[in-house]
N, C-alpha and C positions, 0 to 999 in steps of 0.2 A: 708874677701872674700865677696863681692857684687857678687850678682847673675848678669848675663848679660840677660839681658830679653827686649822682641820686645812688649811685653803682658805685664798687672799683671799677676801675680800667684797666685795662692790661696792655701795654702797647710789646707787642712783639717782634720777632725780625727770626725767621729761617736761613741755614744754607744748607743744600741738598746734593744730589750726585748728582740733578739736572732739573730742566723745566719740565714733563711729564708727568702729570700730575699721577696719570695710572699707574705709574712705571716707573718712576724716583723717586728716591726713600730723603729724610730729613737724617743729616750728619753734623747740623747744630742747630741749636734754640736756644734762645733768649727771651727770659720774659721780662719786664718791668712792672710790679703794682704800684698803681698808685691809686689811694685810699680816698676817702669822701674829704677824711680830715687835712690832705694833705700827704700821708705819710706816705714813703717808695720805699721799695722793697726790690732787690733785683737778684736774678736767678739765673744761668748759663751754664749748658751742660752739650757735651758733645756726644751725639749717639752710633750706634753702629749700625747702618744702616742695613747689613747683611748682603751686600751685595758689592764690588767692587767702585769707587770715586773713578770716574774718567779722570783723566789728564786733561781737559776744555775746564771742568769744575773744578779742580785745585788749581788748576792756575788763577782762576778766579778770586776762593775762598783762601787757598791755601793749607785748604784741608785734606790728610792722604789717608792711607788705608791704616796703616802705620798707628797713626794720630789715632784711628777708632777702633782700632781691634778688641782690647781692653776695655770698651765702653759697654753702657747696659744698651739693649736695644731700643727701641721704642715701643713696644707690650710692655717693657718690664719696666717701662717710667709713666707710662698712661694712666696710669690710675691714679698717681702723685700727680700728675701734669692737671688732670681732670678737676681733682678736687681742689690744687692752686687757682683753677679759673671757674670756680665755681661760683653765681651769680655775679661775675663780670661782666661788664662789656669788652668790647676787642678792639683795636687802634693799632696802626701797623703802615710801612708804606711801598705801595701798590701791593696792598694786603687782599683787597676784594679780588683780583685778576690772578693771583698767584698764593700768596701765605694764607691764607683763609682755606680754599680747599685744599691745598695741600694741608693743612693740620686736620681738617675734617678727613679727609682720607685715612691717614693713618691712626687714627682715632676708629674708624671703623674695620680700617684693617686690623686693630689691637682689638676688637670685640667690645671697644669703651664704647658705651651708649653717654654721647655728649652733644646734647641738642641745641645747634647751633642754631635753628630758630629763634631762641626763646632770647637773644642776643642781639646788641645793639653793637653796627659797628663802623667806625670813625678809619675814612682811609685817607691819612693824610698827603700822598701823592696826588690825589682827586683835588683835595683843596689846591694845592699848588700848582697845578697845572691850568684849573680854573682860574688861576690867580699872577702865575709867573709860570710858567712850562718850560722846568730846567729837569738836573737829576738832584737826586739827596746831598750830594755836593755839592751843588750849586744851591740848593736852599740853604745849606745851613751857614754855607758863605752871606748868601744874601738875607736869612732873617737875623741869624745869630753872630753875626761880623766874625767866624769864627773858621780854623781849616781842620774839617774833617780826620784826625787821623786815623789809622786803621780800616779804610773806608772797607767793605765787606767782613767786616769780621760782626758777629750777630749782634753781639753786646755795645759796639762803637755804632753799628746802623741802628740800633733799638734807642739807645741816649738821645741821638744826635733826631730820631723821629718824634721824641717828648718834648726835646728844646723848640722843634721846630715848632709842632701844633703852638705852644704857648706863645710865641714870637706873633704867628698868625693871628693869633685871638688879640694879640695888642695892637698889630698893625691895622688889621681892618676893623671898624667901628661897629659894619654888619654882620660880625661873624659874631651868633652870640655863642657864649660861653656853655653851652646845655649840650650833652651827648645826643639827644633825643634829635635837636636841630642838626648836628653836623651831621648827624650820620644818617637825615632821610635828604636835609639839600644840599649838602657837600660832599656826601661821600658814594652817589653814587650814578652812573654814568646810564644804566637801563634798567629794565625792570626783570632780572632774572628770576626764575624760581628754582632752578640749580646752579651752582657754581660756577659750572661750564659754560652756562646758555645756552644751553642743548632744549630748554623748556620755557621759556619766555610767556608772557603775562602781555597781552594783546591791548588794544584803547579800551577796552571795556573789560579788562582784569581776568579776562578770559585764557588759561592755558593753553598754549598753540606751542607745536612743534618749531624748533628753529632751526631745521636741518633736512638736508633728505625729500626726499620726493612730497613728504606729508606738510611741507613746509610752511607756516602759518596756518594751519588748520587742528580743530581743536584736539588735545590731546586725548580728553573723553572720549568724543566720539569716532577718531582711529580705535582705543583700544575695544569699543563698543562692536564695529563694522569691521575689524580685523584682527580679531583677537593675539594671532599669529606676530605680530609687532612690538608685541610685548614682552612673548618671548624671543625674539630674535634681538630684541635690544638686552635685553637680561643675560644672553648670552654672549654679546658682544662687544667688545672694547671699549665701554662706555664709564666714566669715576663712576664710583660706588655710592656717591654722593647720589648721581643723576641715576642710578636704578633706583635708589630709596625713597627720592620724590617721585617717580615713574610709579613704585607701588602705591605710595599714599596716596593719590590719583584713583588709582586702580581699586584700594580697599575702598577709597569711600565713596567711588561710582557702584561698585557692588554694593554699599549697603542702601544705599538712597533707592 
């Protein structure tokens, strides 16, 4: 099974010093290319996240402070990371809920302008869940008759989420082969317009709040009748991700 692809693909896999997306730094990555023509390309580097690994996350990962001290940070590999995924798409698993903003995070945390809009992306946990609702172990038990080993280490979860998508696309008849298809009916569960769902897209595509007092009401017209909520969100414990669409919002209610 060759993937049918218009793009590269990057199927990736993080491990971090936790789940916070505001407040946890990436202490590995893993990328995978694979090419229109077929060809893979694979890249894993362990970063230093500048902040101490809890004990709950290396037990996990297996990753310590130890391991990254000597590593470059993540500023000082964004620019190489950037231009590696540069007119890709992104494929990952439960990548949409977790790996996805976490790399846009620190991406703007590095000052990298890498515009994850302009990106199509395949989350192959969505497929499977939709399809079988196990973990990455148990698909890959169950599509590729195969065990897992290394299971959390980035490069062992990044492989073993290529073999799966492929497996899928042979097993089910409906799944067609096209990034463009899995990744608007398979790969996604609501209609965010931030990462976090802090800004949701309403039945009629309309930006509504999804939180808070202001909740399903439009996000325009808060920042129009209270301006004040714009900055107290800007100043407040929110990804960087969701101020950024908060602004784009913002500038282009102003110019209209």
């Amino acid at each position: 099974m060759q993937l049918n692809l218009k793009n590269p693909l990057v199927f990736f896999d993080l491990e971090t010093t936790g789940i916070n997306i505001t407040k946890d730094r990436i202490v590995e990555i893993s990328l995978l290319k694979v090419h229109p023509n077929g060809k893979e390309e694979i890249k894993s580097r362990r970063i230093n996240p500048e902040m101490p690994i809890p004990s709950l996350a290396t037990a996990i990962h297996g990753i310590t402070d130890d391991d990254v001290k000597d590593c470059p940070t993540f500023k000082q590999v964004a620019k190489s990371l950037a231009d590696m995924l540069e007119g890709c798409d992104l494929a990952g698993f439960n990548s949409s809920r977790f790996d996805v903003p976490m790399l846009s995070e620190e991406f703007l945390r590095a000052g990298v302008d890498f515009d994850m809009s302009k990106r199509k992306f395949v989350d192959v946990q969505i497929i499977f869940h939709k399809k079988e609702p196990r973990t990455l172990e148990a698909a890959y038990k169950f599509y590729c008759d195969k065990e897992l080993e290394n299971a959390h280490s980035a490069e062992a979860d990044t492989v073993a989420t290529y073999e799966v998508l492929k497996s899928q696309l042979e097993r089910y008849p409906d799944l067609e082969n096209d990034i463009a298809f899995l990744s608007k009916e398979y790969s996604s569960f609501n209609n965010n317009v931030d990462f976090a769902g802090r800004i949701v897209l309403d039945e009629n595509s309309v930006e509504v709040f999804n939180f808070g007092k202001h909740k399903g009401k439009p996000v325009a017209q808060i920042l129009r009748n209270e301006p004040s909520y714009y900055s107290w969100m800007m100043d407040g414990d929110f990804p960087l991700n969701t101020k950024q669409m908060l602004t784009k919002i913002r500038l282009r209610e102003m110019n209209n």
